[in-house]
Backbone as CSV, one residue per row, in Angstrom:
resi,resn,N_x,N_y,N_z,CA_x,CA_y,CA_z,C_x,C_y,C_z
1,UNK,0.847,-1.168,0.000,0.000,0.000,0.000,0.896,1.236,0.000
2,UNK,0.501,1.997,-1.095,1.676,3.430,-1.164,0.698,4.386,-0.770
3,UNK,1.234,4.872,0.048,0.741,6.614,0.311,1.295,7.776,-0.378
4,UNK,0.748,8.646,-0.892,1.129,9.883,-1.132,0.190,11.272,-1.004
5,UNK,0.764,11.923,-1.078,0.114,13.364,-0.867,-0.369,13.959,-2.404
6,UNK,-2.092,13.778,-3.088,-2.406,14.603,-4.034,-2.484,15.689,-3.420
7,UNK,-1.748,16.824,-3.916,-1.784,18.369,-4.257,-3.396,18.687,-4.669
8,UNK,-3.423,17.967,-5.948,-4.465,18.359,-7.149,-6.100,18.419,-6.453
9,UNK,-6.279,17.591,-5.438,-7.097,17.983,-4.437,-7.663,18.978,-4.124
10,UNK,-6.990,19.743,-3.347,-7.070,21.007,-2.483,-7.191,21.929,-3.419
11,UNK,-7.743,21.911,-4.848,-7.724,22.901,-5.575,-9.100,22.823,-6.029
12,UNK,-9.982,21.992,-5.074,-11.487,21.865,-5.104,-12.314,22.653,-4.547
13,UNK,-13.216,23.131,-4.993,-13.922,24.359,-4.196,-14.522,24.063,-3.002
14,UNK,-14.755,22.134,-2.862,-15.300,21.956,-1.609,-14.199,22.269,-0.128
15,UNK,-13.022,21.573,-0.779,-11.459,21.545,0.148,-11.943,23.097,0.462
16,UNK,-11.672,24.289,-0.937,-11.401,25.547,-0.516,-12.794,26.323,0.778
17,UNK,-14.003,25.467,0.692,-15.017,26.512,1.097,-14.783,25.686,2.831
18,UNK,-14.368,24.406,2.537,-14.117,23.887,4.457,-12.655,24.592,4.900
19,UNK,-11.824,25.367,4.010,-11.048,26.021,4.927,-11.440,26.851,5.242
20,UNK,-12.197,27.722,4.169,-12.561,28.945,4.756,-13.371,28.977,5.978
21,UNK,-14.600,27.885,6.124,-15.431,27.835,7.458,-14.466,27.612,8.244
22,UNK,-13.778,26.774,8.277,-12.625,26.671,9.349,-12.158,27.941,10.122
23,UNK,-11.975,28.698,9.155,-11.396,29.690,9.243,-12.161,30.740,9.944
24,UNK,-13.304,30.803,9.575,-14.411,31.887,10.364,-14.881,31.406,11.447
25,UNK,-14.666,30.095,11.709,-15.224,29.632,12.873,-14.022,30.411,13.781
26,UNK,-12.992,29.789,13.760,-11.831,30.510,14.600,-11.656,31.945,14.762
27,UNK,-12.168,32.572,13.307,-11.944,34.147,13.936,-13.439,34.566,14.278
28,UNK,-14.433,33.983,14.323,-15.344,33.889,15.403,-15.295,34.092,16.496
29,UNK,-14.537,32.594,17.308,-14.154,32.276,18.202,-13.274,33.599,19.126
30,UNK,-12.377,34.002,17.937,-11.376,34.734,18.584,-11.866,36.408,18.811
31,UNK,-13.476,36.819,17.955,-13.718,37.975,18.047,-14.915,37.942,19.296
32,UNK,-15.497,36.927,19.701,-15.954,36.854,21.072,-14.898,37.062,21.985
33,UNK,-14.197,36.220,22.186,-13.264,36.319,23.027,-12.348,37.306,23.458
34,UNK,-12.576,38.327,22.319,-12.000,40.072,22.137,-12.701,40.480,22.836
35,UNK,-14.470,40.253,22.508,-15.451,41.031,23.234,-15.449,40.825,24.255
36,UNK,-15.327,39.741,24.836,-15.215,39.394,26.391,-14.312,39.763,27.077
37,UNK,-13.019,40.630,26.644,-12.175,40.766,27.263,-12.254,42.590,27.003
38,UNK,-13.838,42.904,26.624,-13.506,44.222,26.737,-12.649,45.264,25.465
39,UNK,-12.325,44.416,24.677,-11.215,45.262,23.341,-12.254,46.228,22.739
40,UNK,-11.621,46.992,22.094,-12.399,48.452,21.418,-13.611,47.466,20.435
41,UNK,-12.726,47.021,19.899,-13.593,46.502,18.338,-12.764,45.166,18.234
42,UNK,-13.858,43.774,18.160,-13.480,42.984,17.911,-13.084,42.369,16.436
43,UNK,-13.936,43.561,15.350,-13.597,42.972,14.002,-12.486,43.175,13.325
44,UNK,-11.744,44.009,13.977,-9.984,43.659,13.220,-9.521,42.257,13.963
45,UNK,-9.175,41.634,15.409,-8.835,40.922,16.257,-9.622,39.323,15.198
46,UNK,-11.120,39.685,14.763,-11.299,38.386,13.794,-10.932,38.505,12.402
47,UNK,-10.261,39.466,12.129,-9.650,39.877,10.579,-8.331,38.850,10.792
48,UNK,-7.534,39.616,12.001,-6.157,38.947,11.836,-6.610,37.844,12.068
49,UNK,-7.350,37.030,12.231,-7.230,35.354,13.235,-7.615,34.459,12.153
50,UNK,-8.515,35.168,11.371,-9.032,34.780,9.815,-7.981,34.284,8.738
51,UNK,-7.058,36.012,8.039,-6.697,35.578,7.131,-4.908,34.687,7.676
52,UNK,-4.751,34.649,8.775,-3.561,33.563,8.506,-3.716,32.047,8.569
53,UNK,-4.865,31.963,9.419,-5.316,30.694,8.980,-6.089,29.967,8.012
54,UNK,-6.852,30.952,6.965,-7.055,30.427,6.200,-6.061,30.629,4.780
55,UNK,-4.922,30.963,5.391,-3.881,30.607,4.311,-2.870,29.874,5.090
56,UNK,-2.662,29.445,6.307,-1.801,27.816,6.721,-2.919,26.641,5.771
57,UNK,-4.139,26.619,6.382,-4.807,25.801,5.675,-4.868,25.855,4.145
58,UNK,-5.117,26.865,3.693,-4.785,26.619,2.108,-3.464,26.035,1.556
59,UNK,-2.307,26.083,2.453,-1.377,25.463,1.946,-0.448,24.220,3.051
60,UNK,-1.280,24.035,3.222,-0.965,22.487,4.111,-1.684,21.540,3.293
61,UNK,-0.905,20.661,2.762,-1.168,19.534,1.603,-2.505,18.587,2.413
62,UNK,-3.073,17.750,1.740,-4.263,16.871,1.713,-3.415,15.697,2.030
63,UNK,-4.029,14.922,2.516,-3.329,13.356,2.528,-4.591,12.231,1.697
64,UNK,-3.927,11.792,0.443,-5.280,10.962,0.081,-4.485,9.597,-0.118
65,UNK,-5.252,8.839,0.637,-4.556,7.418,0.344,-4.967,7.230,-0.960
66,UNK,-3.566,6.112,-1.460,-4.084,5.273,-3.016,-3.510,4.063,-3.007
67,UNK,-3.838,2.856,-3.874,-3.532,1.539,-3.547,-2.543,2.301,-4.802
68,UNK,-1.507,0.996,-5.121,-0.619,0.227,-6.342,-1.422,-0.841,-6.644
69,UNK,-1.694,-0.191,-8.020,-2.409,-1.509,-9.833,-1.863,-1.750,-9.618
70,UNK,-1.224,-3.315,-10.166,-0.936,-3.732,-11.023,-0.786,-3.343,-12.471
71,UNK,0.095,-3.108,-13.326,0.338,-3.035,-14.657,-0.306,-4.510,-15.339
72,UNK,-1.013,-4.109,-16.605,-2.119,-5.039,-17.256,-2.316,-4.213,-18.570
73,UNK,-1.867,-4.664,-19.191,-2.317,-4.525,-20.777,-3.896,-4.011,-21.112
74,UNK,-4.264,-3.433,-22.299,-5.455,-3.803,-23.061,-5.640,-4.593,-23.831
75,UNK,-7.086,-5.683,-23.871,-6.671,-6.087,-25.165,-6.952,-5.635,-26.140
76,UNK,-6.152,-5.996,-27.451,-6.925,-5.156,-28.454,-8.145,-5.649,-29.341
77,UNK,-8.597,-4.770,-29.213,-10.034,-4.961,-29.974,-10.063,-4.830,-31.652
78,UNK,-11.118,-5.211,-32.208,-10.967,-5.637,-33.836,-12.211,-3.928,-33.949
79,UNK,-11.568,-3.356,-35.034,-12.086,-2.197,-35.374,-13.139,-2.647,-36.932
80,UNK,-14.590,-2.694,-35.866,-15.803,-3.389,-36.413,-17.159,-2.800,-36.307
81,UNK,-17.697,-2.183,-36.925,-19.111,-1.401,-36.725,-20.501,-2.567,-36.675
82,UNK,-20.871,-2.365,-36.053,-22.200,-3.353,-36.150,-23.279,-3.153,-37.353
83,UNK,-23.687,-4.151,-38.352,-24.555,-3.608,-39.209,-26.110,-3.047,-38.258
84,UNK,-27.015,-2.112,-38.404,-27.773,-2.261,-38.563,-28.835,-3.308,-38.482
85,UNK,-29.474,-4.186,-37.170,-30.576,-4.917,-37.808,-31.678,-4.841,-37.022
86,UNK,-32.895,-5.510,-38.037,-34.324,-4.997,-37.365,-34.745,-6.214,-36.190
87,UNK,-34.903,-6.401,-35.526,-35.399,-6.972,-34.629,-36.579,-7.014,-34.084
88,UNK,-37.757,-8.348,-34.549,-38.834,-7.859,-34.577,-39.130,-8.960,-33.379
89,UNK,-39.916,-8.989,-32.833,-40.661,-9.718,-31.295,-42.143,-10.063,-31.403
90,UNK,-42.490,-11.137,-31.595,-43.303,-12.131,-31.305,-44.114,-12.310,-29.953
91,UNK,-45.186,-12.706,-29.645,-45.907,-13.326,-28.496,-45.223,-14.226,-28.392
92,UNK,-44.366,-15.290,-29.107,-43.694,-16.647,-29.141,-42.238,-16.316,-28.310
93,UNK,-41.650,-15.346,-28.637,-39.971,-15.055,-28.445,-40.250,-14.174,-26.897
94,UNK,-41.517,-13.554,-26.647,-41.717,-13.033,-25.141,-41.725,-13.749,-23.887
95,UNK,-43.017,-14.522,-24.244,-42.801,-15.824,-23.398,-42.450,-16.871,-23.548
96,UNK,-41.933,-17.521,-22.241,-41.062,-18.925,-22.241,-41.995,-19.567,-22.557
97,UNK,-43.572,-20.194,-22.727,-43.877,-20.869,-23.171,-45.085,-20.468,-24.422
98,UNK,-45.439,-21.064,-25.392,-46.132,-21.138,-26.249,-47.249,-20.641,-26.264
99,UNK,-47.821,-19.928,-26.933,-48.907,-18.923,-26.571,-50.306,-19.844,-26.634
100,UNK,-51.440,-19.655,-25.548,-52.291,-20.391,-25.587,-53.504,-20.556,-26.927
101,UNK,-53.743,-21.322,-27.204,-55.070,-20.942,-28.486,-55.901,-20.455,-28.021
102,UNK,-56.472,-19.934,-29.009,-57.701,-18.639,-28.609,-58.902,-19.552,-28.056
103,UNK,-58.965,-20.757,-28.380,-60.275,-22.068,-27.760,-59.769,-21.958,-26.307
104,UNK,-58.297,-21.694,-25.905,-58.591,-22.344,-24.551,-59.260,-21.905,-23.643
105,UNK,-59.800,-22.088,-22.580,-60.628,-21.032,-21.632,-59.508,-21.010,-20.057
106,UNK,-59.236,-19.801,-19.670,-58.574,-19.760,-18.229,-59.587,-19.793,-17.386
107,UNK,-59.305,-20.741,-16.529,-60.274,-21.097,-15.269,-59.615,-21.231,-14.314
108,UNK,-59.835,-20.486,-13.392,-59.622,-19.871,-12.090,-60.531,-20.881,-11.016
109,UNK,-59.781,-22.052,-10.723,-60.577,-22.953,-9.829,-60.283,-22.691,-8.155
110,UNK,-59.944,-21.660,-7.432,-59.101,-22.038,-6.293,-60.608,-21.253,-5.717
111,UNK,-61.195,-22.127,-4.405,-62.539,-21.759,-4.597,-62.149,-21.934,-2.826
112,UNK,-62.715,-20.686,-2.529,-62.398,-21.111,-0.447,-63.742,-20.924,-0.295
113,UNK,-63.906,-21.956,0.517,-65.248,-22.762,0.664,-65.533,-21.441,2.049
114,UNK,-64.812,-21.429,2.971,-65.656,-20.731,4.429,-64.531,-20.081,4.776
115,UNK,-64.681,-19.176,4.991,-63.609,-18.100,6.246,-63.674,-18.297,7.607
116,UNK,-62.467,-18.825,8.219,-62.635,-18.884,9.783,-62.964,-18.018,10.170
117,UNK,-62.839,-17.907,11.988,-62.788,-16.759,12.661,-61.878,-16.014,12.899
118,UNK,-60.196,-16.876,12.651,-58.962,-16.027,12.863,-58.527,-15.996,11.465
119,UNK,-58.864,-16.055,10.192,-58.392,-16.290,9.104,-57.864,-14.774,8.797
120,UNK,-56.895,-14.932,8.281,-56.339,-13.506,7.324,-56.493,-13.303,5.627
121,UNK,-57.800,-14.159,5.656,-58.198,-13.741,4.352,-59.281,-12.979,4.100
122,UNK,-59.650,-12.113,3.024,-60.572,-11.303,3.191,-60.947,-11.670,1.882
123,UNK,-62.498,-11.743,1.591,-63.253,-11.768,0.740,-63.675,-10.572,0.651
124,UNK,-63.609,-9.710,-0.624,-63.904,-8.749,-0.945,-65.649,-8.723,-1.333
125,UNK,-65.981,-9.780,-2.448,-67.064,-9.580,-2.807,-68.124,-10.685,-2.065
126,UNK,-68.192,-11.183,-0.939,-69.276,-12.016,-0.527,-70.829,-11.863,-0.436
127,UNK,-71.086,-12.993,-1.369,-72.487,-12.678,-1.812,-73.488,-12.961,-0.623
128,UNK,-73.392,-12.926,0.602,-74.174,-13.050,2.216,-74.241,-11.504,2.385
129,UNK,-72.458,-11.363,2.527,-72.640,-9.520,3.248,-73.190,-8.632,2.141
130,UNK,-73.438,-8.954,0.612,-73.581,-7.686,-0.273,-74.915,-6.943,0.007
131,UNK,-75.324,-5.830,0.147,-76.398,-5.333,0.051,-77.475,-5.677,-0.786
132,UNK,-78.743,-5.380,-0.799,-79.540,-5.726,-1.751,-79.774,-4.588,-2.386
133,UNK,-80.871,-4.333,-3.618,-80.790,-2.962,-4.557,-81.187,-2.213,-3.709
134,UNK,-82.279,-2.711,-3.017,-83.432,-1.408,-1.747,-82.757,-1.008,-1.001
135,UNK,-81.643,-1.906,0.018,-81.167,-1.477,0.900,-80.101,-0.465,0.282
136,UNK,-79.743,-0.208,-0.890,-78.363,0.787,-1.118,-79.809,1.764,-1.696
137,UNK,-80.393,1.477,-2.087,-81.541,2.919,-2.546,-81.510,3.155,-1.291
138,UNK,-82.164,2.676,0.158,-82.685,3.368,1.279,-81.430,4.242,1.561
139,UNK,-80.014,3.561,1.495,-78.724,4.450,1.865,-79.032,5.329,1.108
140,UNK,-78.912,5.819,-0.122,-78.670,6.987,-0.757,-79.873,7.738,-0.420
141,UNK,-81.348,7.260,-0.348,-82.132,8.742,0.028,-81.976,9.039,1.574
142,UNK,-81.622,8.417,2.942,-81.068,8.463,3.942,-80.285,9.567,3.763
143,UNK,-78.977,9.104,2.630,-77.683,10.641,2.986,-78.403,11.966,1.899
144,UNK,-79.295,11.694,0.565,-79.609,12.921,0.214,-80.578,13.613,1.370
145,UNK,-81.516,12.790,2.206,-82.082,13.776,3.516,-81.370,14.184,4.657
146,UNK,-80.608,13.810,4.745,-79.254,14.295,5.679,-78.859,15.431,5.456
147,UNK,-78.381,15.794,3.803,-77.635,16.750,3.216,-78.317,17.960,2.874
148,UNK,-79.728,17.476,3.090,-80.403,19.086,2.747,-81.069,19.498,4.008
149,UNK,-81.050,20.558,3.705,-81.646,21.594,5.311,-82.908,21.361,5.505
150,UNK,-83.281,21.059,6.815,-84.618,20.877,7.500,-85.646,21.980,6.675
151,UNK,-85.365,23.212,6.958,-85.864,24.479,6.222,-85.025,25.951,6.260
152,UNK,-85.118,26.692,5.180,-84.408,27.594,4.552,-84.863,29.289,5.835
153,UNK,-83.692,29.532,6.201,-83.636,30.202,7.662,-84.628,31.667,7.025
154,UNK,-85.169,32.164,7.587,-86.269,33.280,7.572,-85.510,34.638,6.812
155,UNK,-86.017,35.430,6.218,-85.398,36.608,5.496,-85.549,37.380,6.210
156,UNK,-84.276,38.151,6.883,-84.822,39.029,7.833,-84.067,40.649,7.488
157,UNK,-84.085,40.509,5.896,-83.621,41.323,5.312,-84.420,43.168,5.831
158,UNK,-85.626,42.555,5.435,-86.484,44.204,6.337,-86.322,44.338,7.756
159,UNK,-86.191,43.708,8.341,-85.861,43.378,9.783,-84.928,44.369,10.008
160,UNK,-83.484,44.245,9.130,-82.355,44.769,9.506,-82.610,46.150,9.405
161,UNK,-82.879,46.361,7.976,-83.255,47.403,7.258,-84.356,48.564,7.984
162,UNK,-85.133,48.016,8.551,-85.833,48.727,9.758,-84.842,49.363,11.394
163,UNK,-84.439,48.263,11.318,-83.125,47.997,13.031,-82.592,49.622,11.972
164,UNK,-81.691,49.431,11.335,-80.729,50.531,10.869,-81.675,52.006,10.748
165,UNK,-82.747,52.126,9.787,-83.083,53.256,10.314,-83.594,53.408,11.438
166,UNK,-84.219,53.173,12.349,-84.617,53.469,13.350,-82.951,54.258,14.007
167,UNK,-81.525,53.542,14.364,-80.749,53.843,14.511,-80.177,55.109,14.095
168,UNK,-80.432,55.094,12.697,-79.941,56.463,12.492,-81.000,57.839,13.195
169,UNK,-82.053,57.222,12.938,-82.959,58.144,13.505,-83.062,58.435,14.937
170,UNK,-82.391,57.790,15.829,-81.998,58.086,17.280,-81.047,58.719,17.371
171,UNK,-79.707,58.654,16.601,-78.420,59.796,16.196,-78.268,60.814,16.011
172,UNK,-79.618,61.402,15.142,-79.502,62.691,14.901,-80.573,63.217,15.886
């Protein structure tokens, strides 16, 4: 296993933007620590603390590990264009087996006789629980009398219209 130091790295904008946070974190660090100690103005004190460290870090090399290839040839390849061809697909060439004749009939025999009481199967369409036509008519006029209003609330449009003048007429 060889180690060496890529350079070519650190010339990535991600490398460059984690020195710079690096870097503001510390003259952060160091312009609180101004303030806490009372200094005039802490933003020169995070100026200097800034730019020398984010130029040690800009030039303090990366360490990237790399294995040693092996040396291995190519082989060479035959300089060959593929013709062109149409390739057409069948019901026969899709599926692995032989397509059924149009006489045959698919029959679906798997027939569950009764549902336990702990069973985890669910019958969707059971012809015991289905409703009958009346009983889904009685549902639907049930929810259309539900949905409409007992009766349509009183107009009490003159009502108001009376309330207001009278009002003004106590004002003046």
């Amino acid at each position: 296993m060889a180690r060496h130091m890529d350079l070519a790295l650190r010339d990535h904008p991600v490398e460059t933007a984690a020195d710079a946070a690096a870097a503001v974190i510390f003259a952060a660090a160091t312009a609180f620590a101004a303030s806490a100690l009372f200094v005039p103005s802490a933003v020169p004190a995070a100026l200097l603390a800034f730019v020398p460290v984010f130029v040690i870090l800009r030039q303090s090399p990366g360490i990237v590990e790399s294995y040693a290839l092996p040396a291995f040839q190519l082989a060479d390849l035959p300089d060959c264009e593929p013709e062109p061809e149409e390739l057409l697909l069948t019901a026969e060439m899709m599926l692995d087996s032989p397509v059924a004749e149009p006489s045959e009939e698919l029959v679906l025999d798997d027939v569950l006789a009764r549902l336990g009481p702990d069973s985890r199967v669910v019958r969707l369409f059971d012809p015991e629980k289905m409703p009958t036509a009346g009983e889904i008519r009685a549902n639907i006029d049930h929810h259309l009398r539900a949905a409409q209003p007992a009766s349509s609330p009183p107009d009490a449009t003159q009502a108001l219209s009376d309330a207001l003048a009278q009002l003004r007429r106590s004002l003046h």
